[in-house]
N, C-alpha and C positions, 0 to 999 in steps of 0.2 A: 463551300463550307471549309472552316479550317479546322487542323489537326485537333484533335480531343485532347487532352491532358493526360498524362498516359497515368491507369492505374497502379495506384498506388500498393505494392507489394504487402505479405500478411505482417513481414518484417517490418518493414515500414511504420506500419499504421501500429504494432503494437511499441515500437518502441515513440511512435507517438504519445499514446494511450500513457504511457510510462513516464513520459515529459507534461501529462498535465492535457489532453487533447479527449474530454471523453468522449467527443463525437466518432473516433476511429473503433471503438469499442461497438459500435453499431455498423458500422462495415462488416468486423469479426464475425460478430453474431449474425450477421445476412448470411455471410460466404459458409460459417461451417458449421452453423445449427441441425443440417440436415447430414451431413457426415457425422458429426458429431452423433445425433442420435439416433443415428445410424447402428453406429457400433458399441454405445451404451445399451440397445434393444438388442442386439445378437449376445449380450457378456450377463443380459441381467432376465432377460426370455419374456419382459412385460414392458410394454409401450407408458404404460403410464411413470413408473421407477426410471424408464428411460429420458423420458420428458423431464421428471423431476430435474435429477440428476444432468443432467444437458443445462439446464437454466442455473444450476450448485456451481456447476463447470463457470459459467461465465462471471460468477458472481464472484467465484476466488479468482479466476484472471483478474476483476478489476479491483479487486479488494488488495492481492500484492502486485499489483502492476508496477511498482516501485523495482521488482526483485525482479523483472523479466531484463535479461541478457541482452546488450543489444548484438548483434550478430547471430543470434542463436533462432533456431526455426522457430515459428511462432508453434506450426502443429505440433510440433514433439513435446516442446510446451504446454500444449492444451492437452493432447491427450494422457500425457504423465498424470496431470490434473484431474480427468478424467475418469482413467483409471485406479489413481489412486481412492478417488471415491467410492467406483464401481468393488473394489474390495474390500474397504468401509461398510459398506450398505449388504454385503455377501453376510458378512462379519455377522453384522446385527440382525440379520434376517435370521428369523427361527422356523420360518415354516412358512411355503412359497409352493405353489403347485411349477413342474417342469418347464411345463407348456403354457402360454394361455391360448387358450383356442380360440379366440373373439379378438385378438389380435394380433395379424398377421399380415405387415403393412405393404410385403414383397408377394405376397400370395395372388394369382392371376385369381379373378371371377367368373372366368370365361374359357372353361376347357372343353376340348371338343363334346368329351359323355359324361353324364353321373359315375361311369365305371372307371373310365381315366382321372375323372374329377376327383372321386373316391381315393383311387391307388396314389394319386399324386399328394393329395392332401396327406394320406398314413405316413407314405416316404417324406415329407418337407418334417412331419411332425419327428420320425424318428429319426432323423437325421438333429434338428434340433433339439431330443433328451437326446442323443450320444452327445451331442457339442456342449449340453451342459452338465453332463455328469462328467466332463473333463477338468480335472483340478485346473485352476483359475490361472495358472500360469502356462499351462498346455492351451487353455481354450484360449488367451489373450492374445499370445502368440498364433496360434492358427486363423481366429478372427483378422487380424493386421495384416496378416499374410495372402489371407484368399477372398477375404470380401473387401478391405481396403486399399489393395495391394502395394504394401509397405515393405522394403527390402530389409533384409536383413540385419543390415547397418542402424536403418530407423527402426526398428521395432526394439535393437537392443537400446537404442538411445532415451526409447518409449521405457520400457520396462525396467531398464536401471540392470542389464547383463550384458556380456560379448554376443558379437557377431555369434560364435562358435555356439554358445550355449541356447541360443536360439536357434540355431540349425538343432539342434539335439532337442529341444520344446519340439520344434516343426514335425520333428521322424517321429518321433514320440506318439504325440496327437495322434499321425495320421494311422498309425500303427494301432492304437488304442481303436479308430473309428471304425479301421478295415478290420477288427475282429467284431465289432459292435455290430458291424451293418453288413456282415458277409453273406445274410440272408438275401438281402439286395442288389449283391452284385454279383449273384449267379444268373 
């Protein structure tokens, strides 16, 4: 067998996308559909807005595909996009229950007891209202940080802040959580 054609980078294919290539646009969306809504469901607490929003994401990549940067990360790109949505859609929302408890796409089915099952499910629930009664720039920042694990550097690249100011989001959040859920971690 001989050598495979070696894959082609997210770089690559967008600034493909960006010379006229719309077949690289369907790579993107294979590779980071599931990251993507991934972390639109952690920022917005509902799988369906996350879906939405995930599919809005892809439709303005390729609608300014013209204005993407060649050299510049495709993800930082996406998720600015993103987010910028994600706090659009905060915006216009009037009324949204915390939680939704019917969807919860990281949740195991299969915990050893109803008693464990029970405690674990309260803890995932209250863990997720602390992470969203966190203002949108503390919970974005901590989202990037611990479920995506985005440095410092790209989360400020993500967000449109310094380094610095996102370390000061990070201590914030986590400050805010550990007085939120100090019941739980006695």
């Amino acid at each position: 067998m001989t050598d495979a054609a070696p894959t082609p980078t997210d770089e690559a294919l967008a600034t493909a996308l960006s010379q006229g290539d719309d077949d690289a646009l369907n790579v993107l969306m294979t590779r980071w559909q599931l990251p993507l809504r991934a972390f639109l469901y952690r920022m917005l607490q509902n799988e369906h807005d996350a879906l939405d929003l995930a599919q809005e994401t892809f439709v303005r990549i390729y609608r300014h595909r013209a204005a993407y940067r060649t050299g510049a990360r495709f993800s930082t790109w996406m998720f600015q996009i993103a987010l910028n949505l994600a706090r659009d859609h905060a915006r216009r929302s009037t009324r949204r229950p915390l939680v939704a408890l019917d969807a919860a796409p990281d949740h195991a089915d299969t915990l050893p007891s109803p008693d464990s099952d029970a405690l674990a499910t309260e803890r995932m629930l209250t863990v997720r209202a602390a992470i969203a009664e966190l203002p949108g720039d503390l919970r974005a920042a901590l989202i990037f940080s611990e479920y995506d694990d985005k440095s410092h550097a790209e989360i400020a690249a993500i967000v449109g802040a310094t380094s610095k100011a996102v370390e000061t989001r990070l201590y914030r959040a986590r400050e805010l959580l550990r007085k939120k859920l100090a019941k739980f971690m006695s």
